[in-house]
ZAMARGU-4260 file (C-alpha; in steps of 0.2 Angstrom, whole numbers, plus 5000, padded with zeros to 4 digits):
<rodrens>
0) 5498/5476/5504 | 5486/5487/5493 | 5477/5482/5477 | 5483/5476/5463 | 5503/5479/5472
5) 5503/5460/5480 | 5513/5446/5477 | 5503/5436/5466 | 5501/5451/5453 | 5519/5453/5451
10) 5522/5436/5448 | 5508/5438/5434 | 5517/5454/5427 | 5531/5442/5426 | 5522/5430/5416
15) 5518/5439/5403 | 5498/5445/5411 | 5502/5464/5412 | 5512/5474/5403 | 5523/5487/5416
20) 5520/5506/5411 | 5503/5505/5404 | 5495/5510/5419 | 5501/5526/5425 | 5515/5537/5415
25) 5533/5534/5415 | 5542/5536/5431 | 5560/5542/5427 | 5575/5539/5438 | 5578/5555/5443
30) 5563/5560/5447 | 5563/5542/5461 | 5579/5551/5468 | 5571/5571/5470 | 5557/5562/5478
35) 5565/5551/5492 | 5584/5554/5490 | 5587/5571/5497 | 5598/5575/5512 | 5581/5577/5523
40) 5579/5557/5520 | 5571/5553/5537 | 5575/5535/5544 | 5587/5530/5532 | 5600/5519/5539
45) 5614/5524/5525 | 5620/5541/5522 | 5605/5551/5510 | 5613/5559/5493 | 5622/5557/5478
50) 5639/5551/5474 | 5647/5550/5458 | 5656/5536/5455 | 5667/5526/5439 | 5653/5528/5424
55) 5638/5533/5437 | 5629/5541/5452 | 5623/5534/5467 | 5609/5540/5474 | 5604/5535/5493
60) 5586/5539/5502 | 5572/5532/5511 | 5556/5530/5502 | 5544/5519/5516 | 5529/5526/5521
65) 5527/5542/5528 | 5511/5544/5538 | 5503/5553/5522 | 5487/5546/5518 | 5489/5544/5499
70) 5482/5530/5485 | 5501/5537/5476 | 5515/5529/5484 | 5527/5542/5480 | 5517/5554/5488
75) 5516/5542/5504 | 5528/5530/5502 | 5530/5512/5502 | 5524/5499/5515 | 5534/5486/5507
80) 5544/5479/5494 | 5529/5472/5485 | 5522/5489/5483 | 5537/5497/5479 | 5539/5485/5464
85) 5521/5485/5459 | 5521/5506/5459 | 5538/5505/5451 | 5532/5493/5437 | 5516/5502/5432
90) 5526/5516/5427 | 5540/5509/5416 | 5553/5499/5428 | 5557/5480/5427 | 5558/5467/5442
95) 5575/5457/5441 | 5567/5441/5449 | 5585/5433/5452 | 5593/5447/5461 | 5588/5452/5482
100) 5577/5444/5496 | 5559/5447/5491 | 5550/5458/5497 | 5562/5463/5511 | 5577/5467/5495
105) 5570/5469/5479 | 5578/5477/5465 | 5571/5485/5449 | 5578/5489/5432 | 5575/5504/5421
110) 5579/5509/5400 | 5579/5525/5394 | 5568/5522/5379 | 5574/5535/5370 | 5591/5535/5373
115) 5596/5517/5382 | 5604/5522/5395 | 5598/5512/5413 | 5596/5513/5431 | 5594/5501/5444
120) 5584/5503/5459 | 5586/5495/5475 | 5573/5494/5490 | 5579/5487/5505 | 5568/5488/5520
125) 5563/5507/5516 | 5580/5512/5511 | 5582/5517/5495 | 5596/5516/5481 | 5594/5522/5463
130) 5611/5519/5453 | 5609/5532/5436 | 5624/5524/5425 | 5633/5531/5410 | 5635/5513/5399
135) 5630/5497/5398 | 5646/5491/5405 | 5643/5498/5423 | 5627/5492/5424 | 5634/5477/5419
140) 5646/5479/5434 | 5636/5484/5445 | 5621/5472/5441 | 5636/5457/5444 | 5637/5464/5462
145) 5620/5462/5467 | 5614/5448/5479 | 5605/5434/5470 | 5589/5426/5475 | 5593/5414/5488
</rodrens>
């Protein structure tokens, strides 16, 4: 684990002792799916892309670490899913503390604030799955899917 990306300083960004974004800028959606979700996705065990599906896109990748000796994870990639949901939550995303298998499947939320639409990012093992949805409703749906914490 690197830094300030560790276990114990999630669970104090979830108690209120950092507030997400403040760090570094805003890290949109698509911008998570140009950098790991392209068809050259190397080790991923699902197929790399994007589907459209009923009310949103699903976007597949592989975002663990690349051999590239970076301090910017999404030049390197990820060594885990604590770092995956530390760099995530320093630029704008939310931990959904009740959803995955931490840190092996951890899952991240994300609002547009400008215009409210979401995204939900999903990092299992190094594979990468950001859903882009059109409403509320299918996140809603989708979010239902999810696996809870055990």
């Amino acid at each position: 684990m690197t830094g300030d990306h560790d276990a114990a300083s999630t669970v104090g960004r979830q108690a209120g002792l950092g507030e997400p974004g403040q760090a570094k800028g805003r890290l949109r959606p698509a911008e998570l799916v140009t950098r790991f979700c392209g068809e050259e996705a190397r080790g991923l065990r699902s197929d790399p892309g994007t589907v459209q599906e009923s009310g949103y896109k699903v976007n597949r990748g592989w975002c663990g670490f690349n051999g590239t000796r970076s301090d910017d994870p999404l030049i390197s990639g990820f060594d885990d899913g604590y770092e995956f949901m530390g760099a995530l939550a320093e630029r704008g995303w939310r931990e959904l503390p009740a959803k995955g298998d931490w840190p092996l499947v951890v899952y991240m939320a994300w609002v547009d604030p400008v215009s409210a639409k979401r995204a939900l990012a999903e990092y299992c093992e190094a594979d990468l799955t950001v859903w882009e949805f059109d409403t509320e409703e299918a996140f809603k749906r989708v979010y239902a899917t999810l696996r809870d914490c055990p």
